[in-house]
BALOLUM-981532 format. One record per residue (C-alpha): residue number from 1; residue in three letters; x, y, z. Coordinates in steps of 0.001 Angstrom, whole numbers, plus 500000, padded with zeros to 6 digits. Example, Ala and Ser with C-alpha at 12.3 -4.5 7.8 and 13.67 -1.06 7.14 Angstrom:
BEGIN
pt num:1 residuo:Ala c1:512300 c2:495500 c3:507800
pt num:2 residuo:Ser c1:513670 c2:498940 c3:507140
//
This chain:
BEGIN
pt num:1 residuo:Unk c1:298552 c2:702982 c3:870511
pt num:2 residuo:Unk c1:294986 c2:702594 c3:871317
pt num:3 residuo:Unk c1:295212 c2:699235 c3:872333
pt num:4 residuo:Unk c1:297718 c2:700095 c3:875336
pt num:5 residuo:Unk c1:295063 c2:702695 c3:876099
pt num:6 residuo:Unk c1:292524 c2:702514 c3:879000
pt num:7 residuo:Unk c1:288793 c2:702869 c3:877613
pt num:8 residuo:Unk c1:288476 c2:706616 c3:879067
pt num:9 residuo:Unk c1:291522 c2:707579 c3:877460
pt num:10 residuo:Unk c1:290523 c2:705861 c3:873847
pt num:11 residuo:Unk c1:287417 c2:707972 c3:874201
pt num:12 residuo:Unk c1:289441 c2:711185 c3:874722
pt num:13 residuo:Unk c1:291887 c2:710356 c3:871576
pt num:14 residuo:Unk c1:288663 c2:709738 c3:869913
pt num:15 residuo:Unk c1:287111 c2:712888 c3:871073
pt num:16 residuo:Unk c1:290551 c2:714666 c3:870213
pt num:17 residuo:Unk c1:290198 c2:713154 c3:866551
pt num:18 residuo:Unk c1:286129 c2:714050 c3:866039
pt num:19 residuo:Unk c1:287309 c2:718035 c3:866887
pt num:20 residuo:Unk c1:289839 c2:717740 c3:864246
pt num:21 residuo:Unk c1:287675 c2:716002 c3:861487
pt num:22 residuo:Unk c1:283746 c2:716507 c3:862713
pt num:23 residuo:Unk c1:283125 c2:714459 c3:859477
pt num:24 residuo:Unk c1:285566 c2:711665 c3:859519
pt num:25 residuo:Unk c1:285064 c2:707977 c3:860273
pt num:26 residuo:Unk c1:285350 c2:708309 c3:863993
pt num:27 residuo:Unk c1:283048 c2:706261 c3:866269
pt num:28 residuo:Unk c1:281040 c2:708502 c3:868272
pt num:29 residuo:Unk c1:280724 c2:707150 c3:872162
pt num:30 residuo:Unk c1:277087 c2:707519 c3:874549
pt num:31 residuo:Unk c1:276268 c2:706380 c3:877992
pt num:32 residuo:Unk c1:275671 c2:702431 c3:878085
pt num:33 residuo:Unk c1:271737 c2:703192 c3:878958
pt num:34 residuo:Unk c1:271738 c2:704867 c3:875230
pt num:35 residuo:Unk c1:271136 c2:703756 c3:872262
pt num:36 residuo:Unk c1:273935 c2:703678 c3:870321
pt num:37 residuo:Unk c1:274239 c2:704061 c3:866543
pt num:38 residuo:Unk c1:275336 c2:701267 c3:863956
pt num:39 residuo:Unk c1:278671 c2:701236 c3:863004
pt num:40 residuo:Unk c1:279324 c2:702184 c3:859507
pt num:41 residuo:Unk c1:283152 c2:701834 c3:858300
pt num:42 residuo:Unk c1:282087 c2:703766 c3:855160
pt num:43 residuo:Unk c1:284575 c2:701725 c3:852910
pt num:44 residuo:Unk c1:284045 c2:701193 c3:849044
pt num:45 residuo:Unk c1:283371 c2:697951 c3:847503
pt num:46 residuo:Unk c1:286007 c2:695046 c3:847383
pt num:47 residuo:Unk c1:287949 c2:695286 c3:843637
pt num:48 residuo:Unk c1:287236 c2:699166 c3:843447
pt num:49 residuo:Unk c1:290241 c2:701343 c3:843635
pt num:50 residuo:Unk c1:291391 c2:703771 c3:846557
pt num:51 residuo:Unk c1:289478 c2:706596 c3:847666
pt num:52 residuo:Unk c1:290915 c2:710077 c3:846256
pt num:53 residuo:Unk c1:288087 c2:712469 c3:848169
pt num:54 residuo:Unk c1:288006 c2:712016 c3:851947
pt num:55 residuo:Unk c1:285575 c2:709721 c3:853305
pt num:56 residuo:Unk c1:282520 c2:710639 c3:854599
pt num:57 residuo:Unk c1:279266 c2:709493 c3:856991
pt num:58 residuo:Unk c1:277118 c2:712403 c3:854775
pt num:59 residuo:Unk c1:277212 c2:713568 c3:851428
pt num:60 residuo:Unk c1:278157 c2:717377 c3:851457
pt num:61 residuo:Unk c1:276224 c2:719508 c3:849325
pt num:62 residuo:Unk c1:277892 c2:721139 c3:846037
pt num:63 residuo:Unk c1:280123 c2:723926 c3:847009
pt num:64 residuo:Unk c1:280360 c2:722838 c3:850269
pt num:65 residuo:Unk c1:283775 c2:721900 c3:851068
pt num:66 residuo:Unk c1:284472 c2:719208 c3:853942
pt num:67 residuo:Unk c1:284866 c2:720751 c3:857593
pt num:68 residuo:Unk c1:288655 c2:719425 c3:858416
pt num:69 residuo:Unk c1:292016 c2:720387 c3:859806
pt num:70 residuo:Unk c1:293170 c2:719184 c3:856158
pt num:71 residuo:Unk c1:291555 c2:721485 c3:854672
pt num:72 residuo:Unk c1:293606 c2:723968 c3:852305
pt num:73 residuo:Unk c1:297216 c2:721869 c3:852677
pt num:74 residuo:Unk c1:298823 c2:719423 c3:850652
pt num:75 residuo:Unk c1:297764 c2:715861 c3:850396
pt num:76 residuo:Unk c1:296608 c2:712814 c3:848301
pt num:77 residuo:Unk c1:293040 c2:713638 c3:848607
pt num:78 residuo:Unk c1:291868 c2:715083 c3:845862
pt num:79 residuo:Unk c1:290063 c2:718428 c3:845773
pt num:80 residuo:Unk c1:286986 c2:717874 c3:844109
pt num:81 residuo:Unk c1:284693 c2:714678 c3:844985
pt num:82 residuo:Unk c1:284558 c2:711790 c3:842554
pt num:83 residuo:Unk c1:281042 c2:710248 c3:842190
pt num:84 residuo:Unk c1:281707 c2:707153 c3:840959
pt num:85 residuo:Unk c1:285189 c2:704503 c3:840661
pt num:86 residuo:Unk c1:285793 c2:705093 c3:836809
pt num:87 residuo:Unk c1:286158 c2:708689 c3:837779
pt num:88 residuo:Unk c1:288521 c2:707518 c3:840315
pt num:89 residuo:Unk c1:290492 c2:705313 c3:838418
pt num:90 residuo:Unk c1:290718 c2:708127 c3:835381
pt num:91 residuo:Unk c1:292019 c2:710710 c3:838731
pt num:92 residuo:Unk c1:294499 c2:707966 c3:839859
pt num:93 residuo:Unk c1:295831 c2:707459 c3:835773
pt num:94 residuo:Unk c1:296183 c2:710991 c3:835042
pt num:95 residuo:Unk c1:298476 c2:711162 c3:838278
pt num:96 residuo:Unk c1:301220 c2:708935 c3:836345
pt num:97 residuo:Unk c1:303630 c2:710673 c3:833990
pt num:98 residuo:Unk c1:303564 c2:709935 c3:830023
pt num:99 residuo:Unk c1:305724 c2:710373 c3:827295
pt num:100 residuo:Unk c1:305241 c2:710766 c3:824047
pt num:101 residuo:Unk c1:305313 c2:707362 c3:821364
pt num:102 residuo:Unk c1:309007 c2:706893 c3:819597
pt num:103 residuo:Unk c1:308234 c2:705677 c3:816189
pt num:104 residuo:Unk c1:311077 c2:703564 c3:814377
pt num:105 residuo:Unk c1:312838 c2:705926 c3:813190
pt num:106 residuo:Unk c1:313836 c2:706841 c3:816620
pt num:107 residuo:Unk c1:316719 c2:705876 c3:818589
pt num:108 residuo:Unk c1:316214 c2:705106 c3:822535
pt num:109 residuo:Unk c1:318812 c2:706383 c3:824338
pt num:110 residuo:Unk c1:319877 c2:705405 c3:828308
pt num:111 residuo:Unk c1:319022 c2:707841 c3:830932
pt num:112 residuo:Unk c1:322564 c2:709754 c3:831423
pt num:113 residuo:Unk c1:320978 c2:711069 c3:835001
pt num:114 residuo:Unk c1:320964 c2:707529 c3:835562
pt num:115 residuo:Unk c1:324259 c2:706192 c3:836583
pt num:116 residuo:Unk c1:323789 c2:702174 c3:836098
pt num:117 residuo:Unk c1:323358 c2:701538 c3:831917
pt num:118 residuo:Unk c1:320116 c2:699662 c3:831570
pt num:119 residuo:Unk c1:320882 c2:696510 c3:828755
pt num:120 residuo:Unk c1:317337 c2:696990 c3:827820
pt num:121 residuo:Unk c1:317649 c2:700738 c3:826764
pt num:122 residuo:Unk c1:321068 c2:700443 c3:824831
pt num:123 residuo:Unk c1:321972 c2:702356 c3:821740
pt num:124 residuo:Unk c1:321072 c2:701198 c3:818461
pt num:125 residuo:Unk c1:324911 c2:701377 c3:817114
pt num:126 residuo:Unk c1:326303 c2:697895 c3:816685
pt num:127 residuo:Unk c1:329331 c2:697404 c3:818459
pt num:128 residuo:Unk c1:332655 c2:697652 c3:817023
pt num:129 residuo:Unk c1:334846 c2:695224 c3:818629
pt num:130 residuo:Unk c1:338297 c2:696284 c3:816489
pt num:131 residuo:Unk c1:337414 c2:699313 c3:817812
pt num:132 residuo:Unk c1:337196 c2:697994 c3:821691
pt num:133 residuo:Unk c1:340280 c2:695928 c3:821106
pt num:134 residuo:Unk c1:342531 c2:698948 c3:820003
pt num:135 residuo:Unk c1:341236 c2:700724 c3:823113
pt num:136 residuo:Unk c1:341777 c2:698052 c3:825308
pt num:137 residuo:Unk c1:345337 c2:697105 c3:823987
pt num:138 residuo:Unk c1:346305 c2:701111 c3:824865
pt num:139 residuo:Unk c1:345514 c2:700232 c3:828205
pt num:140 residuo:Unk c1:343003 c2:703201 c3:828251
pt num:141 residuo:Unk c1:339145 c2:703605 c3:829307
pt num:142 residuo:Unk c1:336099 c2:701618 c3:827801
pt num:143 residuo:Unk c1:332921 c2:703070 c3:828630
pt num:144 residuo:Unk c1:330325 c2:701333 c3:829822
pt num:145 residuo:Unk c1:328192 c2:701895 c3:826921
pt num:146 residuo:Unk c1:330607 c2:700536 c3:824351
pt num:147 residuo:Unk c1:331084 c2:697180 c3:826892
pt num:148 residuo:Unk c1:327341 c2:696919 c3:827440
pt num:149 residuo:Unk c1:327141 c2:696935 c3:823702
pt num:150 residuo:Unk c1:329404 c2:694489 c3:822643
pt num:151 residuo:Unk c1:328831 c2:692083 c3:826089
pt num:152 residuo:Unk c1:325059 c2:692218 c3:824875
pt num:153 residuo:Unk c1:325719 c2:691606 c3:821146
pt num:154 residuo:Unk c1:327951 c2:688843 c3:821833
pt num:155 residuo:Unk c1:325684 c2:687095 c3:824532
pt num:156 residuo:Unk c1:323154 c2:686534 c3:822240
pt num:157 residuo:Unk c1:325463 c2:684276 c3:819791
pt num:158 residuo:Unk c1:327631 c2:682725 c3:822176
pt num:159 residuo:Unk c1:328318 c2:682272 c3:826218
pt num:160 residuo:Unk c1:330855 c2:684937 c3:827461
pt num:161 residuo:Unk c1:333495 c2:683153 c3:829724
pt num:162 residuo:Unk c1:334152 c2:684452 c3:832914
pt num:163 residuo:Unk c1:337530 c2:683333 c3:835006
pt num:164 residuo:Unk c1:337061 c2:681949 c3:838438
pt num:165 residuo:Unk c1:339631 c2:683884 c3:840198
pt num:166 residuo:Unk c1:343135 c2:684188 c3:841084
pt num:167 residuo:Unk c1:342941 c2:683232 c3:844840
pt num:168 residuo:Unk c1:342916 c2:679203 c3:844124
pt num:169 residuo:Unk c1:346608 c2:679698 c3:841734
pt num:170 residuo:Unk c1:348065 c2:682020 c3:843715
pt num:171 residuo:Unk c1:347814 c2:679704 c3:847178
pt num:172 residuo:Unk c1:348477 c2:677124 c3:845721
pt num:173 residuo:Unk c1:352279 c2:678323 c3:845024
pt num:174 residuo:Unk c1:352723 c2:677769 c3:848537
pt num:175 residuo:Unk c1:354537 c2:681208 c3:849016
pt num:176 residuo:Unk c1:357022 c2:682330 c3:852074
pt num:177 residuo:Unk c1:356164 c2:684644 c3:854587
pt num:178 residuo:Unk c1:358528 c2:687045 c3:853407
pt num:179 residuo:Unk c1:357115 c2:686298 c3:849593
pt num:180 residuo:Unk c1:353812 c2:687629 c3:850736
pt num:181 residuo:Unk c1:355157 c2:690560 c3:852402
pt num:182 residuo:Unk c1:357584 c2:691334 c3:849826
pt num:183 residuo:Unk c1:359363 c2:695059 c3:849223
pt num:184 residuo:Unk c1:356059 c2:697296 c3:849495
pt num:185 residuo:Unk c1:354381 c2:695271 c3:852942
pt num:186 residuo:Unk c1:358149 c2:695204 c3:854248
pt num:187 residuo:Unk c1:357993 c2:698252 c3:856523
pt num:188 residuo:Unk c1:354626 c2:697633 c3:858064
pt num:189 residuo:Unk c1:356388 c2:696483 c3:861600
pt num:190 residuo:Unk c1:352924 c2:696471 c3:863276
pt num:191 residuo:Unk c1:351216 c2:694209 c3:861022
pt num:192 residuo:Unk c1:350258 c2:690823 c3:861310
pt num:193 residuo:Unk c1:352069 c2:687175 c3:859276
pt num:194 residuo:Unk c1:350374 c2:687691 c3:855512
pt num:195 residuo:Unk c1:350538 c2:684136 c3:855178
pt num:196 residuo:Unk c1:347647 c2:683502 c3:852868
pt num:197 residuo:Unk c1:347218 c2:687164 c3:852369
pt num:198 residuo:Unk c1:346905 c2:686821 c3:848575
pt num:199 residuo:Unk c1:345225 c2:690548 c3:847737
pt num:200 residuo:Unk c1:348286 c2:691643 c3:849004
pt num:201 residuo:Unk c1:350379 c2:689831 c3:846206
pt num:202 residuo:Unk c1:349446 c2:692608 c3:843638
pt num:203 residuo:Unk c1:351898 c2:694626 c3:845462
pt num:204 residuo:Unk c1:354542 c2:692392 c3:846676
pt num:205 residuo:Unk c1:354656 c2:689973 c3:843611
pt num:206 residuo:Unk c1:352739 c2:691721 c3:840283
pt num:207 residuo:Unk c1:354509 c2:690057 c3:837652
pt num:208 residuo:Unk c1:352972 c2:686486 c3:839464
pt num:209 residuo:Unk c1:349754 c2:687922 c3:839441
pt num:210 residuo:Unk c1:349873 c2:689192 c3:835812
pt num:211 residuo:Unk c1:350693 c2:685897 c3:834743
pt num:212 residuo:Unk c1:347490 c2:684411 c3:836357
pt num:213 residuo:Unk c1:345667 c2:686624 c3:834501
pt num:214 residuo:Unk c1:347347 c2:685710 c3:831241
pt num:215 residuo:Unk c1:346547 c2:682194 c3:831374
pt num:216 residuo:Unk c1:342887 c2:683007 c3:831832
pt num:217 residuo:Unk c1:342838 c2:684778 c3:828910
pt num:218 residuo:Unk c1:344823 c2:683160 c3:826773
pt num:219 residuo:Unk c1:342699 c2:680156 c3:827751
pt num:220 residuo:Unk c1:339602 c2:681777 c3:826276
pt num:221 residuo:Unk c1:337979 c2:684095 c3:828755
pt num:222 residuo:Unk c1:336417 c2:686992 c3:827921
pt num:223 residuo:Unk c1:336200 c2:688939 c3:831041
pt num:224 residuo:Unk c1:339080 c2:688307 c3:833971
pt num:225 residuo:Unk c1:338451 c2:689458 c3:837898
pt num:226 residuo:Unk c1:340937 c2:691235 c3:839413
pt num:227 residuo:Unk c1:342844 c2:689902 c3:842708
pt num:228 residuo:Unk c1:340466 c2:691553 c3:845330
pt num:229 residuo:Unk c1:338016 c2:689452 c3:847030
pt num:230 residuo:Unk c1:338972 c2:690539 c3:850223
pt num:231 residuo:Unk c1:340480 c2:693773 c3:849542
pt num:232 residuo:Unk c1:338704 c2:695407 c3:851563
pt num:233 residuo:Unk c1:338995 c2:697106 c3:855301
pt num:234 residuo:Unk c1:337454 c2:693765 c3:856861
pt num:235 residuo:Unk c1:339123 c2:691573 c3:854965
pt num:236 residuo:Unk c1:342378 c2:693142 c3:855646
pt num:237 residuo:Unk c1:341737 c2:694184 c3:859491
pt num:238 residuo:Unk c1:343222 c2:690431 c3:860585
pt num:239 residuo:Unk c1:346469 c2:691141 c3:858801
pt num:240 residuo:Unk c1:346226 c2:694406 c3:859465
pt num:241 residuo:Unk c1:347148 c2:696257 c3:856393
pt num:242 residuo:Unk c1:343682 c2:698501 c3:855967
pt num:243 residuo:Unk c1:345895 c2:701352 c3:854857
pt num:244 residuo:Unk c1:346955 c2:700048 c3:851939
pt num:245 residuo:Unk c1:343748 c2:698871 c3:850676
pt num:246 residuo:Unk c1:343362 c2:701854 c3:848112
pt num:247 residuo:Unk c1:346381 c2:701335 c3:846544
pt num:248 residuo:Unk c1:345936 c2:697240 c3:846302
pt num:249 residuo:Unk c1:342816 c2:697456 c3:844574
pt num:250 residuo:Unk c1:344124 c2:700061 c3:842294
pt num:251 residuo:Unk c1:347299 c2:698078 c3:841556
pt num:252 residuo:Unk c1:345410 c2:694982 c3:840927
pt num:253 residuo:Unk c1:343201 c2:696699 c3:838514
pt num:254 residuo:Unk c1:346394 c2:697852 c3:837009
pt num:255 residuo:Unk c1:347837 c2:694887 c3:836236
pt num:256 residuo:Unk c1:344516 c2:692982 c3:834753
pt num:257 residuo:Unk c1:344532 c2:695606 c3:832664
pt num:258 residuo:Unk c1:347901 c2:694898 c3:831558
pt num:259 residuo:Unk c1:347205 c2:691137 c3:831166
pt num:260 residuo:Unk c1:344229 c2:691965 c3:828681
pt num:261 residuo:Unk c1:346223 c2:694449 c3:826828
pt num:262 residuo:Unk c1:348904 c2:692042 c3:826273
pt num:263 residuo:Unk c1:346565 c2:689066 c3:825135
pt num:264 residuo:Unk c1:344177 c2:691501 c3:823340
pt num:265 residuo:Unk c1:347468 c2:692301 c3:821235
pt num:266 residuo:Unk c1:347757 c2:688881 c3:820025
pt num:267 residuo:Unk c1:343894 c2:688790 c3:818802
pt num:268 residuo:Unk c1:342382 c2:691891 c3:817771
pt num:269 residuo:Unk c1:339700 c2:690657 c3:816867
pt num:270 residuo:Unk c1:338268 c2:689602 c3:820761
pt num:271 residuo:Unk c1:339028 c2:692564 c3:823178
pt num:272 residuo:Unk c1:339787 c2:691111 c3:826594
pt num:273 residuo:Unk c1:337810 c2:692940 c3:829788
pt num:274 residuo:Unk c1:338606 c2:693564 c3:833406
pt num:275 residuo:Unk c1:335979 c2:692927 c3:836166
pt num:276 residuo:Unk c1:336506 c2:694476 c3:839476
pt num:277 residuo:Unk c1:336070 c2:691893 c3:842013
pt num:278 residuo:Unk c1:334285 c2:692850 c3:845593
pt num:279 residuo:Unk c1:334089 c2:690510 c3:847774
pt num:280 residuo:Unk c1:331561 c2:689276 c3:850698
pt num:281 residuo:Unk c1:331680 c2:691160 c3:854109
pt num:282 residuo:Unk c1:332019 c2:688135 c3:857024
pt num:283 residuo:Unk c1:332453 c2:690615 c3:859882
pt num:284 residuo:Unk c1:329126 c2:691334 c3:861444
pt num:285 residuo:Unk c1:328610 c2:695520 c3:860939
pt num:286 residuo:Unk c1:326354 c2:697730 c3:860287
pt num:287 residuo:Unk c1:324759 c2:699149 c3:856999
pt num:288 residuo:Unk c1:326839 c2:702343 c3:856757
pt num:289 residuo:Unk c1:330302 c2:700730 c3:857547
pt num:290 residuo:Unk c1:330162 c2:698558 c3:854691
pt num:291 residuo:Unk c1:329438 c2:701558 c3:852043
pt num:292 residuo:Unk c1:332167 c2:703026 c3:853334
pt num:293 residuo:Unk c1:333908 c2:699546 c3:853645
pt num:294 residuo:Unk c1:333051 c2:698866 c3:849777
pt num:295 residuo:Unk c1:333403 c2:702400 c3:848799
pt num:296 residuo:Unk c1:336758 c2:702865 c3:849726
pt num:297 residuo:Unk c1:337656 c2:699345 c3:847880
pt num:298 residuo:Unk c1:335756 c2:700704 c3:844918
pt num:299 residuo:Unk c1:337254 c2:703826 c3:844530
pt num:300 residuo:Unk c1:340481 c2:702067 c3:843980
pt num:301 residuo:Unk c1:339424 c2:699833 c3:841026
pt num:302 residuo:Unk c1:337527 c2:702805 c3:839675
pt num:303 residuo:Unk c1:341441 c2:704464 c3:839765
pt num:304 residuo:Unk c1:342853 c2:701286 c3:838435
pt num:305 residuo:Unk c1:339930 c2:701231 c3:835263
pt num:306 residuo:Unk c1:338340 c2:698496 c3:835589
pt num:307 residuo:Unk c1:335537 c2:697985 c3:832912
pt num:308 residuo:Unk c1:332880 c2:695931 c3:835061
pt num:309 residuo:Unk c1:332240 c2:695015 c3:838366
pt num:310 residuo:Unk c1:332022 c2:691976 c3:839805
pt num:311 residuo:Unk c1:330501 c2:691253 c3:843414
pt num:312 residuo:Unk c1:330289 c2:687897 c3:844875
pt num:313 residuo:Unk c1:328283 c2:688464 c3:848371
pt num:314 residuo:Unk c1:327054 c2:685927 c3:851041
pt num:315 residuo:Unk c1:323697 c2:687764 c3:851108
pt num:316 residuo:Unk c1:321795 c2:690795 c3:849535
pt num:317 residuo:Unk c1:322720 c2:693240 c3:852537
pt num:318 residuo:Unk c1:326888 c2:692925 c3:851410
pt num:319 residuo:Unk c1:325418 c2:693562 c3:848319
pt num:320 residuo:Unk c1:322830 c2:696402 c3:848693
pt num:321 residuo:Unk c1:325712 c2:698209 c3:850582
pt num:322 residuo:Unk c1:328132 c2:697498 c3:846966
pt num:323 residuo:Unk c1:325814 c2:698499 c3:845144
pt num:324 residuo:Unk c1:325485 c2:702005 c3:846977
pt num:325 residuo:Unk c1:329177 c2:702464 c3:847661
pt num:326 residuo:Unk c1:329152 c2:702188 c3:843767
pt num:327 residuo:Unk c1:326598 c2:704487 c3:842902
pt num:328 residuo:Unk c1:328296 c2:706897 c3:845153
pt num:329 residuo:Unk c1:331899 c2:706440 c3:843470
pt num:330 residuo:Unk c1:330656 c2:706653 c3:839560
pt num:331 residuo:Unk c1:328674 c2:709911 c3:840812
pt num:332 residuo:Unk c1:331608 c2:711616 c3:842316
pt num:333 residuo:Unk c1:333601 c2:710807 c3:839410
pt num:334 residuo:Unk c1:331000 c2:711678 c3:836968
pt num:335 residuo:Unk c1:330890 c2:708767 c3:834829
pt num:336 residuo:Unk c1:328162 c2:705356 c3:834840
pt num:337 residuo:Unk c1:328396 c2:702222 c3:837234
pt num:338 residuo:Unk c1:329998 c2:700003 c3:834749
pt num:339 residuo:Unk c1:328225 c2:696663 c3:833606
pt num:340 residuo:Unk c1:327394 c2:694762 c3:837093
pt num:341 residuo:Unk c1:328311 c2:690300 c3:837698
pt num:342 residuo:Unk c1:326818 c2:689834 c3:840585
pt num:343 residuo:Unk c1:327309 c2:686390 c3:842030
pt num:344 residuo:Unk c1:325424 c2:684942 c3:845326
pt num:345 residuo:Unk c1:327577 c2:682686 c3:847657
pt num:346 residuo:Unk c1:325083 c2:679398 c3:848441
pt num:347 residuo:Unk c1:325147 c2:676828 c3:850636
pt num:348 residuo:Unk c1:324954 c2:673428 c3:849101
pt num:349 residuo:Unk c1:323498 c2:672061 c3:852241
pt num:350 residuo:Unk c1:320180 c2:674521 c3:852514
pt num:351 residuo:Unk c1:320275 c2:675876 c3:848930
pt num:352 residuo:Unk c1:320401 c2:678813 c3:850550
pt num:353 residuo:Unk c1:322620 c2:682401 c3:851334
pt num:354 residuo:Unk c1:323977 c2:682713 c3:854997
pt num:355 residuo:Unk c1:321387 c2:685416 c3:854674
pt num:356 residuo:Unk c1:319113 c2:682640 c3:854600
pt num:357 residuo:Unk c1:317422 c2:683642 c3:850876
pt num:358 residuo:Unk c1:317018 c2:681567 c3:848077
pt num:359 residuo:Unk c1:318468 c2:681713 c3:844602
pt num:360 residuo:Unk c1:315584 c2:683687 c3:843242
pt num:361 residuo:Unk c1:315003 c2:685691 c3:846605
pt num:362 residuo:Unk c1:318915 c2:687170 c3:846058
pt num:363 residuo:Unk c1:317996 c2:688067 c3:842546
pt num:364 residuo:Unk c1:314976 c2:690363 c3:843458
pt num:365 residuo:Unk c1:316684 c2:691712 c3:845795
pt num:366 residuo:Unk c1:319529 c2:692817 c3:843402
pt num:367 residuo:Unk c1:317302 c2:693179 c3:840400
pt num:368 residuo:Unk c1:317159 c2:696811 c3:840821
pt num:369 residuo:Unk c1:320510 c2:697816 c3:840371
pt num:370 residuo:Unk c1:320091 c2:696332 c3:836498
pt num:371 residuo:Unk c1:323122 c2:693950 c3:836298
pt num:372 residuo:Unk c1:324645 c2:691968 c3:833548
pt num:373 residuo:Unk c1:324322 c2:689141 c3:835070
pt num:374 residuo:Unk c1:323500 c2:687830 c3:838403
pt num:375 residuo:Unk c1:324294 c2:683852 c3:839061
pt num:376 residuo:Unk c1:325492 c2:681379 c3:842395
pt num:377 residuo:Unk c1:328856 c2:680616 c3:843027
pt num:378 residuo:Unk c1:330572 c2:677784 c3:845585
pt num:379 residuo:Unk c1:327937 c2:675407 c3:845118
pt num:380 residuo:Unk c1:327772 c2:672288 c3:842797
pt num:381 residuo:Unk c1:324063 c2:671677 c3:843975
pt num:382 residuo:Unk c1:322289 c2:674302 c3:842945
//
């Protein structure tokens, strides 16, 4: 602001600022034919750490408290004045919250404020995967501590396989129009051809789509996405069918679970798992329509059970905005974000997102959230 400022009026904000702090920093102005004083910017040495007590051009006696409009109300200065920078630096440490030592005998247990399980804070119980399987063959809940658990424990003997998605099979059965549309997408007279419209498959065709999943698993994977890349309100707004985007994702959840259950039957001894796909968001929106986008896509997998998530995003925004529609689902429901795949979409030409980041810029930007695993996708060159 002061450089838009004429010099008359940068002397009055100064003046302004010298009433309001008499003993702050503040350059004091004279008449050109006076002297004027050196300039003193009163700052600490280079490698010492911030000031806590308010800088000064004198040293106030003891007991005599800084003139100020500060004075008396909350702030980061601190109260008393520190003489030298190890009293500083002790002011600035005892600032930061401890807790007390855990000796061995001590078990570290996650956060449950904290809705995304941290893998680095897991339980010390070992997993139980008979256990897993029998839940996961009843077609019931897993929690995300007993998946973390077992993903984790496995991971460190062998790789965990991971399908690469249902869209590639199911086009490539070169359905009919009215195959897409089926009994369910019938009556929606003011939608669009669903040629190619293979989210919408878990409604109109579920047994195909069960079968998909079946030959992933029976072909070894571990963990199988459902059919939603683009079941979501943009992906569906060119065929038109955003109002049945609860119920797809839900459905499609649904039958992976099925699929696992079926092939988990066979094999007790290797529970099968069901990872929520969410897809990238190639409309150009804003922030908040694409939690609410994701969150309504979210909420149906969430219905469906799903025991991971799996997001495969062009760039960290699409994900950021994932990653909050999650949070915001879990909480409502009252249970933890389950175990997060999150997959970045590059370019083989630049190496790059369409965001424009690089491989290890998309992973700091994700880091936070505490995922599974985070990896590329769609490129051979990276």
């Amino acid at each position: 602001a002061l450089i838009d400022m004429s010099p008359l009026e940068r002397q009055e904000a100064f003046e302004k600022l010298r009433k309001a702090w008499p003993q702050g920093p503040f350059p004091s102005f004279a008449k050109p034919t006076e002297n004027l004083p050196p300039v003193s910017n009163n700052l600490l040495p280079k490698g010492t750490c911030f000031p806590l007590k308010r800088p000064s051009t004198k040293t106030p006696a003891v007991g005599q408290p800084l003139a100020s409009a500060l004075d008396g109300k909350p702030g980061f200065f601190a109260p008393e004045t520190m003489k030298n920078v190890l009293e500083q630096k002790k002011a600035l440490q005892s600032l930061v919250p401890t807790s007390p030592p855990l000796d061995g005998s001590q078990e570290v247990a996650a956060d449950p404020s904290v809705a995304t399980m941290d893998l680095c804070r897991l339980p010390t119980t070992k997993a139980e995967p008979e256990k897993l399987a029998k839940t996961v063959i009843m077609k019931g809940k897993v929690s995300a501590v007993d998946v973390s658990i077992y993903l984790a424990s496995e991971m460190k003997t062998r790789p965990i396989l991971l399908d690469s998605g249902c869209g590639a099979k199911l086009l490539s059965a070169k359905l009919s129009e009215a195959e897409y549309r089926g009994e369910r997408a019938k009556v929606l007279r003011d939608s669009a051809p669903q040629m190619g419209n293979v989210d919408l498959l878990s409604l109109s065709k579920p047994s195909f789509v069960s079968d998909t999943h079946k030959d992933y698993f029976k072909a070894g994977v571990d963990i199988c996405c459902t059919n939603t890349l683009k079941a979501n309100a943009f992906g569906q707004k060119d065929f038109k069918t955003g109002k049945l985007v609860t119920e797809m994702n839900k459905a499609a959840a649904q039958l992976a679970k099925r699929a696992a259950a079926e092939v988990t039957k066979q094999d007790v001894k290797k529970p099968r798992f069901v990872a929520g796909l969410v897809g990238p968001c190639e409309v150009r929106t804003n922030f908040d329509e694409m939690v609410e986008a994701y969150t309504e896509q979210i909420k149906g997998l969430a219905e469906g059970g799903v025991d991971l998530l799996a997001l495969e995003m062009t760039e960290a925004r699409s994900a950021k905005a994932a990653l909050c529609a999650a949070s915001e689902v879990y909480r409502q429901m009252k249970q933890r974000v389950p175990p997060l795949i999150i997959h970045a979409i590059i370019d083989p030409a630049t190496g790059r997102t369409i965001g424009g980041q690089t491989a290890d810029a998309f992973y700091i930007s994700v880091k936070h959230a505490r995922p599974l695993a985070v990896g590329v996708v769609g490129s051979s060159a990276v």
